[in-house]
MARTITOR-863592 format. One line per field, with one value per residue (C-alpha): residue number from 1; y, z, x; residue in one letter. Coordinates in Angstrom, 3 decimals. Layout:
// residues N
i = NUM / ...
y = Y / ...
z = Z / ...
x = X / ...
aa = A / ...
This chain:
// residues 260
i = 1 / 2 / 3 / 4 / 5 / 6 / 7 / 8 / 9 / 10 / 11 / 12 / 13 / 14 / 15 / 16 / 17 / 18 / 19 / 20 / 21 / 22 / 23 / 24 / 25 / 26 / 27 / 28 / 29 / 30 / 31 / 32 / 33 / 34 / 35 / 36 / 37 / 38 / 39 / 40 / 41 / 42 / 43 / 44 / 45 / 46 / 47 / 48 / 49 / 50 / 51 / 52 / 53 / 54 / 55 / 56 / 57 / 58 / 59 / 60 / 61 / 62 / 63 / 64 / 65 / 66 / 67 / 68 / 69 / 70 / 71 / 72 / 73 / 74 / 75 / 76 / 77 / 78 / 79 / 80 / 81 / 82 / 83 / 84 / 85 / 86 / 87 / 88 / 89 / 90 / 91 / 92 / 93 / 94 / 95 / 96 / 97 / 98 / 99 / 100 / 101 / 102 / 103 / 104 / 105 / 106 / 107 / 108 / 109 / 110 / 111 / 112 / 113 / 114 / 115 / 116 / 117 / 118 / 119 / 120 / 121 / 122 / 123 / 124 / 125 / 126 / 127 / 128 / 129 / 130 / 131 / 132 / 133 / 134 / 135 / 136 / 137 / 138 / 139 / 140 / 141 / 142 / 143 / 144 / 145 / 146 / 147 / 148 / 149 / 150 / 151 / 152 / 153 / 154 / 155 / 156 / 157 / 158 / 159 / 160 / 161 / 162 / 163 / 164 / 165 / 166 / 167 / 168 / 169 / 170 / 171 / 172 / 173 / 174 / 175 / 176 / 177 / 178 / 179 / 180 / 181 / 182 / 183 / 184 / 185 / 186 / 187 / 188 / 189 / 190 / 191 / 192 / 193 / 194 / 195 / 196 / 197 / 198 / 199 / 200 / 201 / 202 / 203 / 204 / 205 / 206 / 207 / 208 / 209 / 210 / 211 / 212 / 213 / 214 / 215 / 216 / 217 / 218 / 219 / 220 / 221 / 222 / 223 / 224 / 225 / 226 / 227 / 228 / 229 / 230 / 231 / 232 / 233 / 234 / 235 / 236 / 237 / 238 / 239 / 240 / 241 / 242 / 243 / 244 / 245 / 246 / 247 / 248 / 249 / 250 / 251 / 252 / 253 / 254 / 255 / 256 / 257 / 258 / 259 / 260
y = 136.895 / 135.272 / 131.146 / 132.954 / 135.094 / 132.288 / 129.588 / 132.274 / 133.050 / 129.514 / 128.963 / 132.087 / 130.767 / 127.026 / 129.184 / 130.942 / 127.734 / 125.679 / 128.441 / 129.188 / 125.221 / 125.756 / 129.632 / 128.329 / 125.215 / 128.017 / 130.568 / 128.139 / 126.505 / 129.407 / 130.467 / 132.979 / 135.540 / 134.747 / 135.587 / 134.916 / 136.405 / 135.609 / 138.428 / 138.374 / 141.951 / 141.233 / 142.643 / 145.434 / 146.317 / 142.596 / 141.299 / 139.141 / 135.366 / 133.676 / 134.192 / 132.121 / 133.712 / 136.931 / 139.454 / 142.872 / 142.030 / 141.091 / 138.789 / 137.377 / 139.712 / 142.918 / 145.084 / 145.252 / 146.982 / 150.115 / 147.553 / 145.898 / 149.164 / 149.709 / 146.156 / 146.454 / 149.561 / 147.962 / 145.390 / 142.554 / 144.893 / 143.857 / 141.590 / 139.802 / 141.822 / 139.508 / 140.165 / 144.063 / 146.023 / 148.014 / 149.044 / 149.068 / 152.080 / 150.270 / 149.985 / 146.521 / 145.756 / 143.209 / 141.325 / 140.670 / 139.341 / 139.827 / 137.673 / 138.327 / 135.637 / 135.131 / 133.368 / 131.474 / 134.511 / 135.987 / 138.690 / 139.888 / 138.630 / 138.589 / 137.928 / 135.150 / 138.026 / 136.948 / 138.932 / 138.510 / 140.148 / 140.538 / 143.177 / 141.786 / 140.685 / 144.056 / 145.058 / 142.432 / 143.233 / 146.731 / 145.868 / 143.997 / 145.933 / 148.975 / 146.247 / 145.769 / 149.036 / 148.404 / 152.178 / 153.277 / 151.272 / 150.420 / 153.122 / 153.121 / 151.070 / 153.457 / 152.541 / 150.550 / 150.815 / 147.825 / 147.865 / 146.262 / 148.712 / 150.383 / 153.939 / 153.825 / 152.482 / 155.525 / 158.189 / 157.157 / 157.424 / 160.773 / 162.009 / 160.303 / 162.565 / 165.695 / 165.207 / 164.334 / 167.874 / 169.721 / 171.010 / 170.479 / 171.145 / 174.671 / 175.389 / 174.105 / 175.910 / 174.416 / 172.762 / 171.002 / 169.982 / 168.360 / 166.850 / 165.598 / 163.744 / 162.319 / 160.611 / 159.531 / 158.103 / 156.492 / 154.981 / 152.946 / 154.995 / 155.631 / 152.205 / 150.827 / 152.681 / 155.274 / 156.032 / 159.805 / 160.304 / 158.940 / 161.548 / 164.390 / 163.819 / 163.265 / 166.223 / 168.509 / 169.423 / 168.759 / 165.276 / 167.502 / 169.173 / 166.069 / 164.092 / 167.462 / 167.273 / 164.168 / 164.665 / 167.628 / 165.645 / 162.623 / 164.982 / 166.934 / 163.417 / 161.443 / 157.521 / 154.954 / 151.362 / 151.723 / 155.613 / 155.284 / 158.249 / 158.755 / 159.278 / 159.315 / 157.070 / 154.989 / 154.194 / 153.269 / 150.050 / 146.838 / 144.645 / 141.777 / 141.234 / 142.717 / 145.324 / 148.791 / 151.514 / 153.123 / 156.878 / 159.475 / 161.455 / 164.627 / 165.728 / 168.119 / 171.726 / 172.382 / 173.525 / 175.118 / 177.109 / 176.203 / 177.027 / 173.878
z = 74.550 / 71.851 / 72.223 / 72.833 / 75.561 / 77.124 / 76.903 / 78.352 / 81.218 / 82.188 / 82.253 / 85.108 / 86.839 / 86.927 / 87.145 / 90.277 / 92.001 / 91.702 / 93.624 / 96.199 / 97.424 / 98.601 / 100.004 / 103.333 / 103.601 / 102.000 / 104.805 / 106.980 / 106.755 / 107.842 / 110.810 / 111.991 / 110.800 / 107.257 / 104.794 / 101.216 / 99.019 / 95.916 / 93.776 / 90.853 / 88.610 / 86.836 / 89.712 / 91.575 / 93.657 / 94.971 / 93.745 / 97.019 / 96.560 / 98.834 / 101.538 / 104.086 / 107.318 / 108.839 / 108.348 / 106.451 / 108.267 / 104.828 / 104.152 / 100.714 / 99.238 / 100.054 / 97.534 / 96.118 / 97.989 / 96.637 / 94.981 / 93.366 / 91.714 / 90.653 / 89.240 / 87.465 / 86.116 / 84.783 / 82.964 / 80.761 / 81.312 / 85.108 / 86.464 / 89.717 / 92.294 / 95.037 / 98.330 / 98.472 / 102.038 / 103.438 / 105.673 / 106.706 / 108.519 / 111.758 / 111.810 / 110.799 / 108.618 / 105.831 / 103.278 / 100.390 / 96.916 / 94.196 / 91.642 / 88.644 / 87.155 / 83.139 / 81.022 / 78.000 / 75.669 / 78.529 / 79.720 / 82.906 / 85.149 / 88.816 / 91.628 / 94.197 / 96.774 / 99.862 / 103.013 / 105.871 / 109.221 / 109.795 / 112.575 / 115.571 / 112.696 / 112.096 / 115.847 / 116.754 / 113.627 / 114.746 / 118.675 / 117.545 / 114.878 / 117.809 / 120.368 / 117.865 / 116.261 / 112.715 / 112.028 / 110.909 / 110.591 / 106.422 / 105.263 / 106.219 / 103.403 / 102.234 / 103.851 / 101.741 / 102.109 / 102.576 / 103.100 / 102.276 / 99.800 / 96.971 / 98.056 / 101.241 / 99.694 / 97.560 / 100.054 / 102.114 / 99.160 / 98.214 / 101.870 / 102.184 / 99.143 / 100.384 / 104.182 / 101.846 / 101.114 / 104.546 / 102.005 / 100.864 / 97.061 / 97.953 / 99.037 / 95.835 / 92.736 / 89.436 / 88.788 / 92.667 / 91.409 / 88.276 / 89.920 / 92.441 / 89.544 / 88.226 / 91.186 / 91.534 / 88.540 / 89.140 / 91.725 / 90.135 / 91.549 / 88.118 / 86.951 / 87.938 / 86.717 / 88.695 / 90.694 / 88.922 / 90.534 / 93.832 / 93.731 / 92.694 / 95.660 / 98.150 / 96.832 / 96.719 / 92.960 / 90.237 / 88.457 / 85.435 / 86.568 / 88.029 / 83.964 / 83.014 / 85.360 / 85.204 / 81.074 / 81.733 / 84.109 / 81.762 / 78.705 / 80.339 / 80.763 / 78.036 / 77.684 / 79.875 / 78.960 / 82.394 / 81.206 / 79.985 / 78.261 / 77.623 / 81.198 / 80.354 / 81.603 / 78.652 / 78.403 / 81.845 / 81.752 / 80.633 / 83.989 / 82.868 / 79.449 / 81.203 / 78.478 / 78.479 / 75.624 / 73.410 / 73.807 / 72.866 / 70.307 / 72.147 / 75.547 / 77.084 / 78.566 / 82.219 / 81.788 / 84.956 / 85.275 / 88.384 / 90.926 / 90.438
x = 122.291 / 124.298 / 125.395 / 129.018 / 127.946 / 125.830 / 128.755 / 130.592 / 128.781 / 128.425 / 132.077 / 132.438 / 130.260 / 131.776 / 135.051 / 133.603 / 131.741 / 135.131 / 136.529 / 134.100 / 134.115 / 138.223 / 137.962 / 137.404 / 140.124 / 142.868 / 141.976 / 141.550 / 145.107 / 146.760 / 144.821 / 142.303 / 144.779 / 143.992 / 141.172 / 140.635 / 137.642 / 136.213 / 134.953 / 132.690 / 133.000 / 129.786 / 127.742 / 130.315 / 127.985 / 127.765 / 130.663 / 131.717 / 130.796 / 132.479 / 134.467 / 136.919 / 138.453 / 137.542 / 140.075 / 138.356 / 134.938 / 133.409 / 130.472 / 128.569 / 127.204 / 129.339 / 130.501 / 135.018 / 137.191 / 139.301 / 141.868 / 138.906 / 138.225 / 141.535 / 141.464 / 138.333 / 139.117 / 142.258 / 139.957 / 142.054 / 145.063 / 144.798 / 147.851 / 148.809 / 149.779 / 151.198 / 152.699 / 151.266 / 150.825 / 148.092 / 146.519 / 142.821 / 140.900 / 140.750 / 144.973 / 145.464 / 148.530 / 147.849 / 150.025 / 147.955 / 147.972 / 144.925 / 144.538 / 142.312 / 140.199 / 140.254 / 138.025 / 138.870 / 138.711 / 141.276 / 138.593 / 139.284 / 135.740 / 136.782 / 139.635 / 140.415 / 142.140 / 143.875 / 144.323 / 146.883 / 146.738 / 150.581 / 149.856 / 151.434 / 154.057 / 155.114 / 155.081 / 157.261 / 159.789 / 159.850 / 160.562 / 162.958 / 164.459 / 164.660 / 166.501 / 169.279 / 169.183 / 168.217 / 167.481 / 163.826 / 160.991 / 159.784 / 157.286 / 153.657 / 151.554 / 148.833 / 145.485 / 142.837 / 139.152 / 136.644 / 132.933 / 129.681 / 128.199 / 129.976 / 128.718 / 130.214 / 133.820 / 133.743 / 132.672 / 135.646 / 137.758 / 136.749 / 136.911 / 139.984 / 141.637 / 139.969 / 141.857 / 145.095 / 144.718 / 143.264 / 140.637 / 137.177 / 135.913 / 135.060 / 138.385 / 140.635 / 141.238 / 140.617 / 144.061 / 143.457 / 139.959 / 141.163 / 143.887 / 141.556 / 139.281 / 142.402 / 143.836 / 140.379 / 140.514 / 143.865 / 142.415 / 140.000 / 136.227 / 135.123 / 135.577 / 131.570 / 128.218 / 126.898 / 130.099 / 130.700 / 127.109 / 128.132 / 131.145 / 129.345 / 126.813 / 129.663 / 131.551 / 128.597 / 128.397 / 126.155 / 126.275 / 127.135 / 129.688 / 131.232 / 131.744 / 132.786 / 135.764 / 136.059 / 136.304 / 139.219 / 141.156 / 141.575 / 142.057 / 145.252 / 147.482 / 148.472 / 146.565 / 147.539 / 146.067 / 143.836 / 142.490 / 138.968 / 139.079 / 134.901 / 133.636 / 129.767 / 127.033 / 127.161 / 130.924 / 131.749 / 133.742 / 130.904 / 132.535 / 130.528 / 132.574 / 135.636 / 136.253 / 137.004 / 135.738 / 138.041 / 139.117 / 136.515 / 137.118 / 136.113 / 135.580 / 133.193 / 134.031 / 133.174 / 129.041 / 129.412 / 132.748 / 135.131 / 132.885 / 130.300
aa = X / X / X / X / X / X / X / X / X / X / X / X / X / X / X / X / X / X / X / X / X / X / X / X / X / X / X / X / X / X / X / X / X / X / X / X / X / X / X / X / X / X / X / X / X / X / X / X / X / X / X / X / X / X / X / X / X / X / X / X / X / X / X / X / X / X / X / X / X / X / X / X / X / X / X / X / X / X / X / X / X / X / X / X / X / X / X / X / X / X / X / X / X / X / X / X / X / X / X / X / X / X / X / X / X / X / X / X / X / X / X / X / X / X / X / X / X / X / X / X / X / X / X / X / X / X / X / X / X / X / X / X / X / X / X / X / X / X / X / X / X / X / X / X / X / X / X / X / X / X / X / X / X / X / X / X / X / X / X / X / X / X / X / X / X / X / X / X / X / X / X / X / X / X / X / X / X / X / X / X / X / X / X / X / X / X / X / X / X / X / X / X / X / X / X / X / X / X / X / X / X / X / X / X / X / X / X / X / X / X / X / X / X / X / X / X / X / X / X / X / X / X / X / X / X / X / X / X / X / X / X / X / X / X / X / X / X / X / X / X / X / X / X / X / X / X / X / X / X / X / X / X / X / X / X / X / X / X / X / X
């Protein structure tokens, strides 16, 4: 590790325990109803470093959520998203905001998120919205997936999409498969090492198979700034620097047909 890379790291981690010292007086000033988290992207897996309140169940040590994901996968492209609803499995309604965390050099190395239960919120708004006829309640936020380990955040994903479409891998075609890799994509699951594995294993199909989808699906839309466009082991995104690879030049044909 260069003097760069060293000065760097030092300066997340100041970044990070200036942070984690006022997690717990920011939750804490707005009631039990309120949680805020502080993520580190150099370890995904682990990325949870402080926490204040108790709102997704979360704890040190625990691994991002979905919108993590998404964020990382973003990389220095990420931006604030404030004010955002969703929904967790167990029905509560949150208002949250994600903010990533830059270092000098702008790289994208973690978030300070903050999560507000605005359950009984909602309830009340819609009683009350009924009692003086306000017409139909706002849309229902798309639910967001939190959990302690990484694996377990992307096998609800993945079952999550497969419900979406009242069909498991061995019941889509080839156009459904591809189009399930892509919104996975979109979603942010391929943006950590070892996550196309984790999908092939939930979905049943060989780890093989799985980059070779994954390869199709990116090569049939045109290249967003959050499309990493080389989906093997080697180019997932480097979370620690914050950077994403540049397109590859070619992509691989399905080794194993549509059937895999």
């Amino acid at each position: 590790m260069g003097a760069t890379d060293t000065a760097l790291r030092h300066e997340r981690d100041a970044v990070l325990g200036a942070l984690a010292r006022i997690v717990g007086g920011l939750a804490a000033t707005f009631g039990p109803v309120c949680e805020v988290v502080l993520h580190d992207y150099r370890d995904p897996e682990h990325s949870v470093v402080a926490v204040g309140g108790d709102v997704t169940g979360r704890a040190v040590g625990a691994t991002m959520s979905e919108i993590g994901l998404r964020m990382a996968a973003l990389g220095d492209a990420a931006r604030d998203e404030v004010g955002y609803r969703t929904r967790t499995p167990s029905g509560k309604l949150l208002k949250s905001s994600t903010l990533p965390l830059r270092d000098s050099t702008g790289a994208v190395f973690g978030a300070l998120c903050v999560n507000v239960d605005v359950t009984a919120v909602d309830q009340a708004h819609a009683l009350l919205g009924a009692l003086a006829g306000l017409g139909a309640a706002p849309a229902e936020p798309p639910t967001t997936f939190f959990g302690d380990d990484l694996d377990s955040v992307i096998d609800a994903i993945v079952d999550a999409d497969q419900l979406h479409r009242h069909a498991d891998w061995s019941g889509l075609d080839r156009d459904q498969r591809l189009d399930l890799f892509r919104g996975l994509d979109r979603r942010g699951v391929f943006a950590v090492r070892r996550s196309v594995e984790q999908v092939a294993r939930r979905l049943g199909i060989s780890r093989a198979s799985a980059y070779s989808y994954l390869a199709q699906a990116r090569a049939a839309r045109p290249p967003t700034p959050d499309n990493v466009q080389d989906p093997s082991p080697d180019n997932i995104p480097d979370l620690a620097q914050g950077n994403v690879p540049e397109p590859a030049p070619n992509l691989v044909p399905n080794p194993e047909g549509d059937h895999a």
